[in-house]
C-alpha positions as CSV (number, residue, x, y, z in Angstrom):
1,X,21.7,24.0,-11.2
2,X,23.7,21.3,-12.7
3,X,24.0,17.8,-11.8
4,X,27.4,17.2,-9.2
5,X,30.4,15.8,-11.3
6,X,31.2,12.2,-10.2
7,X,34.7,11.9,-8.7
8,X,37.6,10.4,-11.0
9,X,37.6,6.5,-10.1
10,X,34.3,6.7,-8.4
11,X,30.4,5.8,-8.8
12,X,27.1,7.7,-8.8
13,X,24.6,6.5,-5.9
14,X,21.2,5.4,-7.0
15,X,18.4,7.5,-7.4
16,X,15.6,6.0,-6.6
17,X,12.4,7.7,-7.2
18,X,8.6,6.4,-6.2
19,X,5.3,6.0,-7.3
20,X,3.9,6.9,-3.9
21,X,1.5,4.7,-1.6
22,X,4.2,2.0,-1.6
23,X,3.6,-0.9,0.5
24,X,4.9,-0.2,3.7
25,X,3.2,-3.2,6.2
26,X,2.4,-6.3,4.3
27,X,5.4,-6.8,1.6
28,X,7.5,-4.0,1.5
29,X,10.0,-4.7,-1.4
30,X,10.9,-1.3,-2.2
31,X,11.7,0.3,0.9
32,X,13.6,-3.0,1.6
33,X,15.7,-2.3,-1.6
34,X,16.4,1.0,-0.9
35,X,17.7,-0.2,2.1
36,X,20.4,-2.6,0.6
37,X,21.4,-0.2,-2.1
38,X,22.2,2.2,0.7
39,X,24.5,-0.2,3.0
40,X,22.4,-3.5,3.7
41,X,22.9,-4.0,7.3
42,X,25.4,-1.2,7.6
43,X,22.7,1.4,5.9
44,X,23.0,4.9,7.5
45,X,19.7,6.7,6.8
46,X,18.4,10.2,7.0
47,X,14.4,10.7,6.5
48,X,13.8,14.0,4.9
49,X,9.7,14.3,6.1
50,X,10.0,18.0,5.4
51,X,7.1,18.4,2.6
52,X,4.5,16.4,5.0
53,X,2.8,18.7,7.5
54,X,2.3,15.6,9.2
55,X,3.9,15.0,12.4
56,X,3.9,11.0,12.4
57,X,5.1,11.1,8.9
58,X,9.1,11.0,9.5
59,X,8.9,8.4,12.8
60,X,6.9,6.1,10.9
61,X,9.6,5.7,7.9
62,X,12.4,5.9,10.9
63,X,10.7,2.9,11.9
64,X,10.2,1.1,9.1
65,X,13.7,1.6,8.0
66,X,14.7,-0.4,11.4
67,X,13.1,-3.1,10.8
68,X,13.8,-3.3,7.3
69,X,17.8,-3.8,9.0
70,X,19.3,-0.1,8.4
71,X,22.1,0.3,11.2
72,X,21.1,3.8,12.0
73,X,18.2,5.8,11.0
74,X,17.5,9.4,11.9
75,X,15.0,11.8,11.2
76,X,15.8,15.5,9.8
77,X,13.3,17.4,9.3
78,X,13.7,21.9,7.9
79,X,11.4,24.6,9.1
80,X,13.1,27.5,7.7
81,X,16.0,28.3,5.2
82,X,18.3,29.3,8.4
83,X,17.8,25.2,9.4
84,X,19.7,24.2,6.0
85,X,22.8,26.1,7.2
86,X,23.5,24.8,10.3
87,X,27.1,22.8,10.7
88,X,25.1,19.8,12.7
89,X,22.9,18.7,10.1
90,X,25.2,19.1,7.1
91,X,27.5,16.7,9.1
92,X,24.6,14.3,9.8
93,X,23.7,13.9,5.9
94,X,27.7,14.3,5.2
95,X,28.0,10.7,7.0
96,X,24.5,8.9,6.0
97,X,24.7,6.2,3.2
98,X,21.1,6.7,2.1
99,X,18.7,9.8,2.2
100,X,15.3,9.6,1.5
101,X,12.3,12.2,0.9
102,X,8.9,11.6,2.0
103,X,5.6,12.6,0.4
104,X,3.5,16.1,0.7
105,X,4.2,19.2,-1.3
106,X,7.0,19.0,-3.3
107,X,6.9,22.8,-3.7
108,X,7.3,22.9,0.1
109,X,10.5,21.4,-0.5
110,X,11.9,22.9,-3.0
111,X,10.9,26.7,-1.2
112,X,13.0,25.1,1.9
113,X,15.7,23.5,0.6
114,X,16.9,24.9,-2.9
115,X,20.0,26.7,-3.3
116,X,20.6,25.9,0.2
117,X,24.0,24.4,1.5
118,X,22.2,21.3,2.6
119,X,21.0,21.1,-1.3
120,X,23.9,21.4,-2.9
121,X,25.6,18.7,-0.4
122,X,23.3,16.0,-1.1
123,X,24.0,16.6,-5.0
124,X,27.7,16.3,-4.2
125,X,26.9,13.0,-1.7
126,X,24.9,11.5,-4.8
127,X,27.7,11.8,-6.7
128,X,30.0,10.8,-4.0
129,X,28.0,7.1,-4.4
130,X,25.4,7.9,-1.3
131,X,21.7,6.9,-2.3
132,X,19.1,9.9,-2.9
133,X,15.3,8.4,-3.0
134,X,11.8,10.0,-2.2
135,X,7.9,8.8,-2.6
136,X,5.3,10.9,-4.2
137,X,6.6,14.6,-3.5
138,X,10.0,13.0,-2.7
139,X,10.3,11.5,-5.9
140,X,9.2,15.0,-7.9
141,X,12.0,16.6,-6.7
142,X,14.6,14.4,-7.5
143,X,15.5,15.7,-11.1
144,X,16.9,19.3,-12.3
145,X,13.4,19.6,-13.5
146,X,10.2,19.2,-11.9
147,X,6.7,18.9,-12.7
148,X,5.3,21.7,-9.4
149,X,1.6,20.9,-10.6
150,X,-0.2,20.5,-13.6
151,X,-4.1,19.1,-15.4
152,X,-4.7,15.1,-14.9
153,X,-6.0,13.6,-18.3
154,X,-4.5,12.0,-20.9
155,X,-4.2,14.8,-23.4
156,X,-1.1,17.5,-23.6
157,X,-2.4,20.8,-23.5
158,X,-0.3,23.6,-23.9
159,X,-0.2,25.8,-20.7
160,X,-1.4,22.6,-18.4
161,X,1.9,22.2,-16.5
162,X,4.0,24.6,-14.7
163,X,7.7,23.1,-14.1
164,X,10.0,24.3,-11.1
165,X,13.6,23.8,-10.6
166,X,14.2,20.6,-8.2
167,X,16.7,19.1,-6.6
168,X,19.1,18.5,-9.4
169,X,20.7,15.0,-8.9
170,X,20.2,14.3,-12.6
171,X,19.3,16.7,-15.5
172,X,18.7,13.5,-17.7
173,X,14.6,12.8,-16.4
174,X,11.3,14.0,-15.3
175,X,9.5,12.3,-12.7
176,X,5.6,12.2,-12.6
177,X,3.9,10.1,-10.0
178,X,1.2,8.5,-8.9
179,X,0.9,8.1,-12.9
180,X,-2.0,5.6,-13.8
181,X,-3.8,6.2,-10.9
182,X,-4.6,10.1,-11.4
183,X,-4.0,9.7,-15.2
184,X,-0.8,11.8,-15.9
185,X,0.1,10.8,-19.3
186,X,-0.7,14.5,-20.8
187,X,0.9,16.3,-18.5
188,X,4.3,14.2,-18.7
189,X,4.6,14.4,-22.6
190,X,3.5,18.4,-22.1
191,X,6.2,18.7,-19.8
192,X,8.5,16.9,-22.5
193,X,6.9,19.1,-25.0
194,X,8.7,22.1,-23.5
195,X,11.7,19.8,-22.6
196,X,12.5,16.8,-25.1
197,X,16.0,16.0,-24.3
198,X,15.0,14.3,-20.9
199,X,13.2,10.9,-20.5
200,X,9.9,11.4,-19.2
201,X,9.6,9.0,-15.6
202,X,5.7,7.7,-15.0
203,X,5.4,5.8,-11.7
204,X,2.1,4.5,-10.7
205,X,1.6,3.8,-7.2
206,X,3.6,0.9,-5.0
207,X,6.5,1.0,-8.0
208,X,9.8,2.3,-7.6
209,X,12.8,3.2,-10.4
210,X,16.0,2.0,-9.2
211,X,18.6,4.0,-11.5
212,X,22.0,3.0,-10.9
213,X,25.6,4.5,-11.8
214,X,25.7,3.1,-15.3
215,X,21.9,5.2,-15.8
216,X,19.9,1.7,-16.2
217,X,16.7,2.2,-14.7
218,X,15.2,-1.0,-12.9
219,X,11.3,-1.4,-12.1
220,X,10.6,-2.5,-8.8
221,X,6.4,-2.9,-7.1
222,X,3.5,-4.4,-8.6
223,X,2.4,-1.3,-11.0
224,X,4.3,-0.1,-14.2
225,X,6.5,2.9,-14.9
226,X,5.3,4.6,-18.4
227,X,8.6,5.2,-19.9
228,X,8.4,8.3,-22.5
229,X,11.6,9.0,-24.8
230,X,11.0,12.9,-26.8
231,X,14.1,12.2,-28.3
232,X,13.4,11.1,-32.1
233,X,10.0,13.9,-32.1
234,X,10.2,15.0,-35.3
235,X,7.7,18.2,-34.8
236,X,5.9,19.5,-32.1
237,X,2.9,22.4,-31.5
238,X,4.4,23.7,-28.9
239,X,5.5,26.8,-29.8
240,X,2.6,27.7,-31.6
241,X,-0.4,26.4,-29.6
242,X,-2.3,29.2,-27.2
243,X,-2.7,28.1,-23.9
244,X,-5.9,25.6,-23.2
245,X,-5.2,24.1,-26.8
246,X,-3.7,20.3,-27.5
247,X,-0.5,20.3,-28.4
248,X,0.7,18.0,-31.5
249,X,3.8,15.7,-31.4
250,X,5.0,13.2,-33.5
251,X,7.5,10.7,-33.2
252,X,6.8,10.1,-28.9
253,X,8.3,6.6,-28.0
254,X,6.6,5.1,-25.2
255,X,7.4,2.0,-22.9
256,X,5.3,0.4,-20.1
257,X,7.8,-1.4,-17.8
258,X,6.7,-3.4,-15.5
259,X,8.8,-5.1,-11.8
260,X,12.2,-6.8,-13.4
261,X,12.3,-4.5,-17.3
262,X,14.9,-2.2,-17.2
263,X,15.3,1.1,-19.5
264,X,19.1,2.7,-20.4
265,X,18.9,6.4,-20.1
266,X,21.6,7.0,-21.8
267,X,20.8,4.7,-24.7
268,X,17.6,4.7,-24.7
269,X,17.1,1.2,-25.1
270,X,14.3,-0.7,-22.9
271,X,14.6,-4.4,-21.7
272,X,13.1,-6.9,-20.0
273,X,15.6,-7.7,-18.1
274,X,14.6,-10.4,-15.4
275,X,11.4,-10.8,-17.4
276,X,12.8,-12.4,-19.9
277,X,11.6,-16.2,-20.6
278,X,14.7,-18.4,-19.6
279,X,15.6,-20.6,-21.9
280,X,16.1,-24.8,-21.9
């Protein structure tokens, strides 16, 4: 599938994709952002909990979202295919001003809800200007493609990754998460290896990317986001290498952002944005 066009006059929503294991008690920052990008006080949020088996898990960010000052919260979760048809819920996410995926099994997701009418509409809502985030899974699914599963280490090894079809807000990344913490730098540049003209997305846990309409990415959380850019390799293995082997590739640039840097996916250029030293 393709990315939604963004109406004549109009603005993409943010996509806001996260590291998982974000601070949800003690400092929240990120789920408190995601809350004013979507409407401040007048945020109108669905919770998407549908890859967590887990029966607290969609309550528990219905709650937090309260309190963080959202207007109106509501849970949503999909059981079957047949749920992602009905009029009811297509008109509940047709009115929300944020939606947001929880973590489990992205490929849970992905089974559920692609190709589905309630898929396509929130790639059309994106567009429309409506904010589309998710943790962990959430975040995995965001992008055309996805990273379904895939060897931790630091090495890219040809035949380590398998990628899946996601979401499709944005053909223009892929996201990896919980990134340092289960060292996922070989499988992001494998996945690139098969893919280079999209940015490869790191998060480590507790940090979010806030991408907004003009494509600038903005760190937010107290880890990094490992920014990889295939777009000036000038040879890669790929093609060549039998499963199991390392794959070579020359010409990788790679950023480590950290809360406040910014990175331009469309120019490619990193920042520091609010990092930078002010001056007398």
């Amino acid at each position: 599938m393709s990315p939604s066009r963004v109406p004549e006059g109009g603005a993409r929503g943010h996509i806001v994709p996260i590291g998982g294991a974000e601070n949800k008690e003690n400092d929240p920052k990120i789920l408190a952002r995601f809350v004013q990008v979507s409407g401040g006080e007048m945020a109108d949020i669905v919770v998407i909990p549908t890859a967590s088996r887990s029966h607290e898990t969609g309550p528990r960010y219905e709650k937090l979202f309260r309190e963080l000052g959202a207007r109106r919260v509501d849970v949503m979760d999909f059981d079957t295919r047949r749920d992602c048809q009905e009029p009811g819920r297509l008109e509940r996410i047709q009115g929300a001003s944020g939606i947001f995926f929880t973590g489990g099994n992205q490929l849970r997701l992905t089974t559920l809800l692609g190709g589905t009418p309630v898929a396509r509409l929130i790639r059309t809502q994106n567009a429309r200007g409506v904010t589309v985030g998710g943790t962990s899974a959430g975040a995995a699914i965001l992008s055309e493609h996805m990273i379904a599963f895939g060897d931790d280490g630091a090495a890219a090894i040809a035949g380590s990754v398998r990628l899946a079809p996601g979401l499709g807000l944005t053909n223009r990344f892929i996201i990896d998460q919980h990134f340092r913490e289960r060292d996922r730098l070989g499988r992001l540049v494998t996945a690139l290896a098969y893919n280079p003209f999209a940015v490869g997305i790191g998060l480590d846990e507790d940090t979010a990317a806030f991408i907004g309409p003009d494509e600038t990415l903005e760190v937010e959380g107290t880890g990094g986001v490992t920014v990889v850019d295939a777009s000036k390799v000038s040879f890669s293995s790929v093609d060549s290498a039998t499963e199991g082997q390392p794959i070579c590739i020359l010409g990788l640039v790679v950023h480590v952002l950290t809360a406040g840097a910014t990175f331009n996916l469309h120019t490619r250029q990193a920042a520091m944005g609010s990092l930078a030293p002010s001056r007398a």
